[in-house]
C-alpha positions in Angstrom: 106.8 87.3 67.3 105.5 84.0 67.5 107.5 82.5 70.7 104.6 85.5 72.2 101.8 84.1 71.4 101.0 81.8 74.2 99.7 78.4 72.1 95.9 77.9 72.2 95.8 74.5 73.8 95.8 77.0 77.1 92.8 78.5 75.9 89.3 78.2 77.5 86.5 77.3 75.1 83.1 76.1 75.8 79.7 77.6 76.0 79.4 81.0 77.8 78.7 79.9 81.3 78.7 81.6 84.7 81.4 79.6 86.0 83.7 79.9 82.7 83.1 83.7 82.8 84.2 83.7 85.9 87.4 81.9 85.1 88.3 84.5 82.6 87.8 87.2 84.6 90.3 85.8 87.6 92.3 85.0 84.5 92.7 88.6 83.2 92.5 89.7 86.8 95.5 88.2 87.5 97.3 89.4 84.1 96.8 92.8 84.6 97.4 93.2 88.4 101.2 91.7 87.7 101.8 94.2 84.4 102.1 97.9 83.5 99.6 98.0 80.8 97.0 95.9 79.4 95.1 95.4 75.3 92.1 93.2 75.3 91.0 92.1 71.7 89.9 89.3 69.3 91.1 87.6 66.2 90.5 85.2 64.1 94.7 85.3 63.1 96.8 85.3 66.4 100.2 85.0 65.1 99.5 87.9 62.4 97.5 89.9 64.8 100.6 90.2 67.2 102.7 91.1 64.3 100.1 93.2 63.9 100.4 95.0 67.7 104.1 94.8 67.2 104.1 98.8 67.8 102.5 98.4 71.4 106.4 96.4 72.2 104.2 93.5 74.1 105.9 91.1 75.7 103.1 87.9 75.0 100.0 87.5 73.3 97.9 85.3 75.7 94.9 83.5 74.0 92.2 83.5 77.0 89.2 81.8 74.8 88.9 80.1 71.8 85.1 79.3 70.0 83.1 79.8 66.2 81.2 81.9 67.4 82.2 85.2 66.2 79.0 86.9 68.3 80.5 84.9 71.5 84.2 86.4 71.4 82.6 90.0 70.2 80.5 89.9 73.5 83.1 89.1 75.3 85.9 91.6 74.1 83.1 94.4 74.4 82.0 93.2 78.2 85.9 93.0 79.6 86.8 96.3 77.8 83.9 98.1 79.5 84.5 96.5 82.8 87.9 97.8 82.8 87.9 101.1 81.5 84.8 101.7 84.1 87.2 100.4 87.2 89.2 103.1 88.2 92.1 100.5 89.2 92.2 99.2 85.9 91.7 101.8 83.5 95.0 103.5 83.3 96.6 100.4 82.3 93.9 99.8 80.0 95.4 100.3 76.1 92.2 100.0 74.3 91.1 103.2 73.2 87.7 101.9 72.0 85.1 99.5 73.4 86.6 97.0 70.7 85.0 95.7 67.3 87.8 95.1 65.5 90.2 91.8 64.7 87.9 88.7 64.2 86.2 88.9 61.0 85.8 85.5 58.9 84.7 81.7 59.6 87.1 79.5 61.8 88.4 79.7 65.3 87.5 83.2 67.3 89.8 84.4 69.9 90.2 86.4 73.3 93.1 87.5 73.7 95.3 89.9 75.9 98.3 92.0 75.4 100.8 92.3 77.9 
């Protein structure tokens, strides 16, 4: 599972600014117009958290943003969850069957990730 786990040199990190939110959001944009179904989360463990999602058959594990700050990535997970499940062209493809809170618990690198 770990050739689908994108490495995190692609990822976005930096302060929560207007202009990097609105990177990730053309980012998963982009992801989940091109695929069938979508998972947003967070981890602390990327490798064992797609061995973890093994069940949901994904194809990659794409690490969107990387930072410390375990309050930053929770934000995050919990404001692109809500704006897809509440976007009716999105939310059927949407996998998440909670508004998130889960996967990044600890000290070290936080991550954004999403499931395709």
């Amino acid at each position: 599972m770990k050739d689908h786990v994108i490495p995190e040199d692609r990822c976005r990190h930096g302060h929560l600014t207007v202009g990097l939110m609105m990177r990730l959001k053309c980012s998963v944009s982009n992801y989940i117009t091109k695929n069938e179904w979508f998972y947003i989360g967070i981890t602390n463990r990327p490798y064992r958290r797609s061995i973890e999602h093994e069940w949901r058959n994904h194809e990659r594990m794409i690490l969107l943003y990387r930072t410390t700050s375990e309050s930053y990535v929770r934000s995050l997970e919990r404001d692109f969850v809500n704006l897809y499940r509440t976007d009716p062209k999105y939310n059927e493809k949407m996998a998440n069957a909670t508004g998130g809170g889960g996967g990044a618990y600890g000290e070290g690198m936080h991550y954004l990730y999403i499931l395709l």
